[in-house]
Structure formats: C-alpha cells, structure tokens
C-alpha positions in Angstrom: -31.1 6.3 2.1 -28.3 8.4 2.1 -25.8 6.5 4.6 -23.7 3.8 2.7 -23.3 0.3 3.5 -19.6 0.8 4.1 -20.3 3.8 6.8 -23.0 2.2 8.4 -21.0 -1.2 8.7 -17.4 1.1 10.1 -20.0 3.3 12.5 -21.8 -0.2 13.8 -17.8 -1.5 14.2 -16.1 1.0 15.9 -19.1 1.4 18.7 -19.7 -2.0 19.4 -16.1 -3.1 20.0 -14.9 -4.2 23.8 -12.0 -2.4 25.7 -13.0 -3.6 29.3 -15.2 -6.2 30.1 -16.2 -9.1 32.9 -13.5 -11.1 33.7 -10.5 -11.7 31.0 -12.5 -10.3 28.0 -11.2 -7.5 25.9 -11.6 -7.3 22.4 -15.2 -8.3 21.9 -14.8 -10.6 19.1 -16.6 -8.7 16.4 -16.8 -10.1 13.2 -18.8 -7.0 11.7 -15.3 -6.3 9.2 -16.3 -9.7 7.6 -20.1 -8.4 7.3 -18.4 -5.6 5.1 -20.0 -6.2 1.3 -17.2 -6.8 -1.3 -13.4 -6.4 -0.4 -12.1 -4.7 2.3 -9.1 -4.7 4.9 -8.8 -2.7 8.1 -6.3 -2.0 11.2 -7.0 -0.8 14.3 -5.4 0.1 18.1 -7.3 0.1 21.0 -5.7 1.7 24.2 -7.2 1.1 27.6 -6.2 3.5 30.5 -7.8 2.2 34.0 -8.2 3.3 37.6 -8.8 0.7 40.5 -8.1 1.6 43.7 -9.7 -0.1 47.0 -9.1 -0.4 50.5 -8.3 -3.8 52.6 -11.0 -5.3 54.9 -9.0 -7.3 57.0 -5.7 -6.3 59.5 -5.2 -2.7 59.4 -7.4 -2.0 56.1 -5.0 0.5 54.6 -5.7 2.3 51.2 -4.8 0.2 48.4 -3.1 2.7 45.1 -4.2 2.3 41.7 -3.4 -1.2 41.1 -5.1 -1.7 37.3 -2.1 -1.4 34.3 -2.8 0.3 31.0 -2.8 -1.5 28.0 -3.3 -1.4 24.4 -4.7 -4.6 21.7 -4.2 -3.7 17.8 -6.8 -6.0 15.6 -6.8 -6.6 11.8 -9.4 -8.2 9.0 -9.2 -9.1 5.5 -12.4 -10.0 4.1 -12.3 -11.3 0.5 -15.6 -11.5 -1.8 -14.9 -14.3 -4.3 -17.7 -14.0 -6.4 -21.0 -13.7 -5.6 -21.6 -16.7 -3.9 -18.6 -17.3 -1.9 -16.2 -15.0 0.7 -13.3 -15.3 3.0 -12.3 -13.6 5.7 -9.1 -13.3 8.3 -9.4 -11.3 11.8 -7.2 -10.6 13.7 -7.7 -9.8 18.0 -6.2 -10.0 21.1 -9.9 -11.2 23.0 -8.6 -11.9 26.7 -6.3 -10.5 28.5 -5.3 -8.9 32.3 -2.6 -6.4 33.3 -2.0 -5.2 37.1 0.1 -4.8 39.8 -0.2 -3.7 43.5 2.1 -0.7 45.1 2.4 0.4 48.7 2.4 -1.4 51.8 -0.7 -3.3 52.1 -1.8 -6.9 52.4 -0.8 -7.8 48.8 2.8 -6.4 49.5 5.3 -8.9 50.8 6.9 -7.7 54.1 9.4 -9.5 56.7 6.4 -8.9 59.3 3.6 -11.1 56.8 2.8 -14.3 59.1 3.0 -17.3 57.5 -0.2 -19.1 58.6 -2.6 -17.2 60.6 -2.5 -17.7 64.5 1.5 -18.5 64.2 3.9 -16.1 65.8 6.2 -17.6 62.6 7.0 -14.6 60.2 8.2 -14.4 56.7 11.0 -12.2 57.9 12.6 -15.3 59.6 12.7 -17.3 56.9 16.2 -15.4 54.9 16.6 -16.2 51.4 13.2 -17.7 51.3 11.2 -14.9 52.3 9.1 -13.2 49.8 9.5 -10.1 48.1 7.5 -8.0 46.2 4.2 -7.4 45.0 1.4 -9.0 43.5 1.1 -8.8 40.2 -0.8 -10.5 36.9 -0.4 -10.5 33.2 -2.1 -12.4 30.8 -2.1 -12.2 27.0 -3.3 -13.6 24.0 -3.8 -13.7 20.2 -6.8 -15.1 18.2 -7.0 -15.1 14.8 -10.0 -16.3 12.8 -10.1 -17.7 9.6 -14.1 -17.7 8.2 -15.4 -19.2 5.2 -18.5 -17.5 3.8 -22.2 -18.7 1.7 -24.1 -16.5 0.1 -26.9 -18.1 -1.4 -28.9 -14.5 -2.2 -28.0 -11.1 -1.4 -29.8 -11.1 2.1 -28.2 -14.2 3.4 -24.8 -15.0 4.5 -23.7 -17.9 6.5 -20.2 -18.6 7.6 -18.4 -20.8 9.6 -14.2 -21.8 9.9 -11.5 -22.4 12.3 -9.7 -20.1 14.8 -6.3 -20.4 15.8 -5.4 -18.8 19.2 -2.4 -18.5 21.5 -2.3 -17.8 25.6 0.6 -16.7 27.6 1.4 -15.1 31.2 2.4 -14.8 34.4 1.3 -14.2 37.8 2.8 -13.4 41.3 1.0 -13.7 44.6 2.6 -11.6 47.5 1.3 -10.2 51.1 -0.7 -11.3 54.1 -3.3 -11.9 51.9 -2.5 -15.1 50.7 -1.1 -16.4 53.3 0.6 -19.9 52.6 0.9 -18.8 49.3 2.8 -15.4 50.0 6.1 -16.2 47.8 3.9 -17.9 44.8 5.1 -17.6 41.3 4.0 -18.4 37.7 4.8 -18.6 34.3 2.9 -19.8 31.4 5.2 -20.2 28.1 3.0 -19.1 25.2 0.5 -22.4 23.8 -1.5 -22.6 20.8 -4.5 -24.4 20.3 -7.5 -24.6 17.6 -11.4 -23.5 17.9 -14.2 -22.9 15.7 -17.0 -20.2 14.9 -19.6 -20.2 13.2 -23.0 -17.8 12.6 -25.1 -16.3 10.3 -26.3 -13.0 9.2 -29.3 -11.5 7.3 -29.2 -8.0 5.6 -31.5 -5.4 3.4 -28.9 -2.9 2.0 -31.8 -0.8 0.6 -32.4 0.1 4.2 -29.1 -0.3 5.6 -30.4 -3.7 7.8 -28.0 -6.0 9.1 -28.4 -8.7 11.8 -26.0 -11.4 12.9 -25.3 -14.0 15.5 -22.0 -15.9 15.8 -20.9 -18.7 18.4 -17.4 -19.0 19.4 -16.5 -22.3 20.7 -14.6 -22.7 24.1 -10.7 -23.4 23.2 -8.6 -26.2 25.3 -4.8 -25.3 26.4 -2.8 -27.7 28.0 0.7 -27.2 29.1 3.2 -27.4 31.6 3.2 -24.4 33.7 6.8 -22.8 35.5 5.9 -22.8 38.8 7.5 -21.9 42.2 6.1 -22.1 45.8 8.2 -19.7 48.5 7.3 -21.8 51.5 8.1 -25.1 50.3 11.6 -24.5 50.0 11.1 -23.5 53.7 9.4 -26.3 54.9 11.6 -28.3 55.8 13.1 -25.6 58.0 9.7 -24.9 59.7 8.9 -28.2 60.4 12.0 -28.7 62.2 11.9 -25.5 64.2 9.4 -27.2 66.9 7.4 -23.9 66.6 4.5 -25.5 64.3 1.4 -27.4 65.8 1.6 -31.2 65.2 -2.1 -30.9 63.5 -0.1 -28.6 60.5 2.7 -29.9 60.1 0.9 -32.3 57.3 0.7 -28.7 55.2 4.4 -28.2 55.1 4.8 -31.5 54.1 2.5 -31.3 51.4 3.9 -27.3 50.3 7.1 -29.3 49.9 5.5 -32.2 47.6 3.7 -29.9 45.9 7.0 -27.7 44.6 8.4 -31.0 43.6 5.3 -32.4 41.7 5.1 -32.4 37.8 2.3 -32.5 35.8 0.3 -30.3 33.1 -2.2 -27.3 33.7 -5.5 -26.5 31.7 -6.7 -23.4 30.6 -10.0 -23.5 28.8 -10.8 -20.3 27.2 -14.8 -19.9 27.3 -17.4 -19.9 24.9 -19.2 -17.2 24.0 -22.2 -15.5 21.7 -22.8 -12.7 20.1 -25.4 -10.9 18.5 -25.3 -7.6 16.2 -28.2 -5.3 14.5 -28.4 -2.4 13.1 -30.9 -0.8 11.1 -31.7 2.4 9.3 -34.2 4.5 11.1 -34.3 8.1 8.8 -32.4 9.5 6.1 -28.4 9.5 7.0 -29.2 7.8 10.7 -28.5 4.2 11.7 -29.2 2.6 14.9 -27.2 -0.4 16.5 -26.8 -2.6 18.8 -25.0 -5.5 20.6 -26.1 -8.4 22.7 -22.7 -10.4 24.2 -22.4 -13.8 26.1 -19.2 -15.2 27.7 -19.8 -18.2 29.8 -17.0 -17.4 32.4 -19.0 -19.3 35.4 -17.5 -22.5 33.6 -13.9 -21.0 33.5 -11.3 -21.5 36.3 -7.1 -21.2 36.7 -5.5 -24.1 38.8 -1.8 -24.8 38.1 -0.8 -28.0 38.5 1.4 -27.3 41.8 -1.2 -24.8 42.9 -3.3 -27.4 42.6 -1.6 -29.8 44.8 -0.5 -27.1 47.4 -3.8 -26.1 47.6 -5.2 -29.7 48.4 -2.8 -29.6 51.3 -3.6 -27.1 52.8 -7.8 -27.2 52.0 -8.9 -28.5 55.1 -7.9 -25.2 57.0 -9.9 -23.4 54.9 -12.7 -26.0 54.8 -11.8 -27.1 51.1 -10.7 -30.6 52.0 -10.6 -30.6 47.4 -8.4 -27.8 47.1 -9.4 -25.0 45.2 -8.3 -22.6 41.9 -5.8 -19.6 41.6 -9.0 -17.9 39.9 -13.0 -18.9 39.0 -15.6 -16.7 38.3 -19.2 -17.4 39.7 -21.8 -15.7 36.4 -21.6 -15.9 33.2 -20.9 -12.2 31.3 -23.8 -10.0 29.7 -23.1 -7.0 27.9 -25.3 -4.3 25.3 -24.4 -1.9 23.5 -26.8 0.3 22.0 -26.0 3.6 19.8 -27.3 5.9 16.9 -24.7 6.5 13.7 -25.0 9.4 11.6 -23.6 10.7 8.5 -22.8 14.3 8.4 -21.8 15.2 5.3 -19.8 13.1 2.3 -16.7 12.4 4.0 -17.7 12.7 7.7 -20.1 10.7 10.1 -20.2 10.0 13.4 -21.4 7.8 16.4 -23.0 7.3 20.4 -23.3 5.1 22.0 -24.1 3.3 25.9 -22.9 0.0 27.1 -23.4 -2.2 29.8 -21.6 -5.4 31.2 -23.1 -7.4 34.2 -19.8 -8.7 35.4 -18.6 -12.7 36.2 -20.3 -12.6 39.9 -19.6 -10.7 43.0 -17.0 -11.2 45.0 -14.3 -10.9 42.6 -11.2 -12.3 42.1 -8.1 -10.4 43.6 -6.2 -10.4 40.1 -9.5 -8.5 38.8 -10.8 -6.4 41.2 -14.0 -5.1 39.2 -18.1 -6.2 38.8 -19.2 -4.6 35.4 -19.5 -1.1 34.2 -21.7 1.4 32.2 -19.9 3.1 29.6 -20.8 5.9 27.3 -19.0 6.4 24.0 -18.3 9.1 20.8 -16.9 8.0 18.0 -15.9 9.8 14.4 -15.2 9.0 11.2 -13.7 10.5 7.8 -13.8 9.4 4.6 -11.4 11.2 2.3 -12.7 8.9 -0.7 -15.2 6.9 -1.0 -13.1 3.5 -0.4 -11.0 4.9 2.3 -11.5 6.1 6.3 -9.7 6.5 9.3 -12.3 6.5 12.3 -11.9 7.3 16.1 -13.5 6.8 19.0 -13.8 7.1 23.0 -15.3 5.5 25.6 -15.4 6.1 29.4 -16.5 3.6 32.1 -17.6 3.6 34.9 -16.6 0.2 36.5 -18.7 -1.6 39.6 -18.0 -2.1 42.7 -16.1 -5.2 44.0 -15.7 -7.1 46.8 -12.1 -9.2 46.1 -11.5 -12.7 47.1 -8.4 -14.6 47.2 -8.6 -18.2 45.5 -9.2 -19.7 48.8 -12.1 -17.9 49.5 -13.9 -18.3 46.3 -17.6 -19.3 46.6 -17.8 -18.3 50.2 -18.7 -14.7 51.5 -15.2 -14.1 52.8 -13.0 -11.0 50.9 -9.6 -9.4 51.6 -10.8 -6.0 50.1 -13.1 -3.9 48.6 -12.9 -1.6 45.4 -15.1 1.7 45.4 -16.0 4.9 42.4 -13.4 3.2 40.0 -13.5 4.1 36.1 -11.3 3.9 33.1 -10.9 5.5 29.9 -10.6 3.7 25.9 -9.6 5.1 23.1 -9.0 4.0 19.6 -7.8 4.3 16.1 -9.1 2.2 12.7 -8.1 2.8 9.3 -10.4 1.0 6.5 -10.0 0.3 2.7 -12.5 -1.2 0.3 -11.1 -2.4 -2.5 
C-alpha cells in the first residue's frame, strides 16, 4: 500500500481533533502524535470562530447578539522511540475551555430598572454604588500536558500509561434580570495545578496501514480558594432596613450578607473521559478513520464556595431548600468522527470527514448556550520531504439548538432563553517532523 504510516497517522490526526464540543471540551485529547512509529515532534493552532445568538423567553424576550467569543488553542507532542521496546512521549493541549460575553440590552445586561427579587418594586437602580453594571460574561482556560510512557512487546502492540499535569484558571460575571439575586456576581479563579493519569493501548498492522486505540483519561481534582464578590450583599444591609422587604425574605439578605463574608475553598473536578481511534486501509493510497469520544460531564458541576452559601439562602424561593451550582450539565458527551484520507501524489494528501456530538443534556447552561452539532470537515496536507509536513484543515458546525437555564433552574423545565440556526467555523495549522 502506497499511503505511509506517517501520512496515514497526520491525515487520522488532523480530522479527528476537537474545536467545539459539549460542555467545556475543546481539544479532544488525541494521543494519535504518540501512535506515530519512531521519532517525531509536531505543533499545531487551532482557531475557533463562533456564532450564538438567541432570543429571551421571559419579560420582553428581546433579541439576544452574538454572544459566543473566538478563540484559538496551540498543541504540541514529542514522541521518542527508545529502542524497540520502549517509547516516550510529551503532548501538549489546552482540552477545556469557554469564551463569551453578552451585548445589548437584554436580560443578561445589568440596567438601573433590573428588580432585585421578583415581585419587589425594589430596583437595582436604587441601590448607588452597589448597583450592577455590565454584562455577563465567562472565561475559562486551561493547559494539560501529558507525559506517556510506552511498551512495545511486538510490533502490533503498544501499551502506555503515565501521568498528566494540568492547570485551570477563569473568571465569570453574572449580570441582568436573569439572575436575579445574583445580578452583581463576580468571580475569579487564580490559575491551580493538579495531577491525573492516562492510560490505553493500541494495536496496529503497518502492512495495511491498521491502527486502533483506546485511552482513559482520569477525572482531575482542583481545589482552591476562589475571589469572589456578591453585589447585593454589600446592600443588604441597606435593604433590610428600608422597611420595603417582606418579613418572610428578609432571612435571604441576611444570608447574601453571610455569604460575601464566608471563606472557604471551591472544587473543580475536571471529568473523565474515553476515547477510541481506528483507522484502516481500505484500497491503494485511501485510509479510513474514525473516532468514538466519551466525557462524563453529567458528573461535573461549578459551585464557588460563596455561591454556594448565597445560594443555600436563598433556595427555598426557588424550591432548592440545598442550594444549587453556578453550572452542571445533565448527559454525559458522545461524539464520532468518521472520514476517508487519501494520498494524492508524493508530497500531497488529503482528508473528509463528518462529526457528531450529542451535547451535556438540554436545557443548557446560560454560560454555554449550545446542545451538540454536526460538522463536516476538509483537510490537506504537504509533504516537501519525506520527514516533514505542514497540514491544514477546516471544519464548519452546525451547532443545536438550546434551551438556557440559569443555575437556579438547573434540573427543572424552567429557561431564560432560547438559542436557534447557530454555527461556527475551525480552522487549523500543524507542522510535523520525523526524525
């Protein structure tokens, strides 16, 4: 068969990587750079450029603007054959992440006219220095990077295992009518670190250009102490006194105003996930692939500590006497991808492929206002010698339909807005040497 290892490995790569996913997920944690046979090193960029617009459900269910940011994740690997038994490998990824922010006047824009708790005639406007501003934004980053330890017994058998050392960082700012007693709500999460593990195994047949692999990802624990702010307890106080709240809430206020004063840490458990690769030779210069993904997101939840404690006060009103999280997601993630490489000539070859994600559950979270996608993807490569390539590829989604929830409402059939006919567009870069 015509097709080398090294192309059919690059084509399998560059198709089967993640730009926008369920939930947080990004990068797709492949690890199909240390599948690569002898030495090799590659760099890559991937660029994401979304479109998520909506429309409110509730009050005057205005138009809501293009609320998704663009963003781009770079990714590196080193993967060192040490003799014939033995290999190591380093990769590099950025595998969760968020960017967005809301524009316009709508319920997740801070105005002086946003009441404070539904049914009051109390406004934010009244409250001067404490009155929100702004809009409601999210960003979350972080940076994994995977050290894998390799056993060969034969040529068809690899198995691999090693440590992964990953950082998380961000912050998030809730604003407008939608969130109600949390309209003023900021925070920020200094960059932690914190250890995993993978490990997997893969079988291959060069002669045919056969490769199959699957590779767990454990879960990774981050505790910190998170910079958190609550608008309306610095107002409490104020409110309390005015005479203009019921008796039956005044216990909220009381508890707003605990809550900004509280300390304690917050836990963010990044979730553990599967994945599966093949690909296979199926005629002279063709390859097919695919990719089988699972997160377990329906395990995964946000609750700052004070967001916590806030959200405990003021629970029974929303009949979560327990409180409830800043973000959880109800399903676990699916996602394929299945494509056809083919080399064109010595130095060029080239890829399709079509994905699909299921999504975290319906309703969504506010911060992440899409359920899944279907994407369809071209990709190209050139090899000006045999060791060397720089490859490219697109991808354009077509993301699902969402019903958005605020943290309050999770679990429940309530939602503050709906997102319709949104899509995005990925692009990328990888450069590859075997050496």
């Amino acid at each position: 068969m015509k097709l080398t290892k090294l192309s059919a490995a690059v084509l399998f790569g560059l198709a089967s990587s993640g730009s926008f996913a369920a939930a947080l997920d990004r990068s797709g944690q492949s690890i199909s750079s240390f599948l690569q046979p002898g030495n090799y090193f590659e760099a890559g960029i991937s660029i994401l450029d979304p479109s998520v617009s909506g429309k409110e459900t509730v009050g005057l269910e205005r138009n809501i603007d293009d609320m998704a940011g663009d963003y781009y994740f770079p990714s590196a690997a080193l993967k060192l054959q040490l003799n014939d038994n033995f290999s190591f490998g380093l990769i590099y990824d950025q595998p969760f992440g968020a960017d967005a922010t809301y524009h316009g006047e709508n319920n997740f824009v801070a105005a002086p006219t946003d009441t404070i708790l539904t049914g009051l005639p109390l406004q934010t406007g009244l409250l001067g220095a404490s009155a929100p501003t702004g809009s409601t934004s999210v960003e979350v980053d972080t940076q994994n990077l995977s050290m894998i330890f390799g056993f060969q017994p034969n040529e068809n058998i690899n198995l691999y295992a090693g440590p992964a050392y990953q950082s998380i960082k961000g912050n998030v700012s809730l604003r407008g009518q939608a969130y109600s007693v949390f309209n003023g709500y900021d925070a920020n999460i200094s960059e932690d670190y914190a250890w995993g593990w993978l490990a997997g195994a893969a079988y291959q047949i060069p002669e045919i250009a056969l490769k199959a692999s699957i590779t767990y990802r454990s879960e990774i624990d981050h505790k910190f102490k998170a910079d958190e702010n609550i608008a309306l307890a610095a107002a409490a106080p104020l409110l309390a006194g005015s005479g203009a709240v019921p008796a039956p809430l005044l216990p909220v206020l009381t508890g707003f105003a605990a809550a900004n004063n509280a300390e304690g840490s917050t836990k963010i458990t990044t979730p553990q996930s599967v994945n599966i690769d093949f690909q296979s030779g199926i005629m002279e210069n063709t390859v097919a692939f695919a990719n089988l993904r699972w997160v377990d997101w329906s395990s995964f939840s946000i609750q700052p500590y004070k967001f916590g404690v806030a959200s405990q006060a003021v629970g029974g009103l929303v009949n979560r006497p327990n409180g409830f999280n800043l973000v959880e997601y109800a399903d676990d993630q699916i996602s394929a991808t299945v494509g056809v490489g083919r080399k064109l000539s010595e130095q060029w070859a080239g890829n399709v492929s079509v994905g699909w994600d299921s999504g975290a559950g319906n309703p969504v979270s506010t911060l992440g206002p899409t359920e899944g996608y279907w994407n369809v993807g071209l990709g190209l490569q050139y090899s000006p010698t045999p060791a060397t390539f720089i490859a490219g590829g697109v991808k354009y989604f077509w993301l699902g339909d969402a019903k958005a929830q605020t943290g309050a409402q999770a679990g429940g059939n309530e939602y503050v807005a709906e997102f319709k006919d949104n899509d995005a567009l990925a692009y990328g870069l990888k450069i590859g040497y075997k050496f």
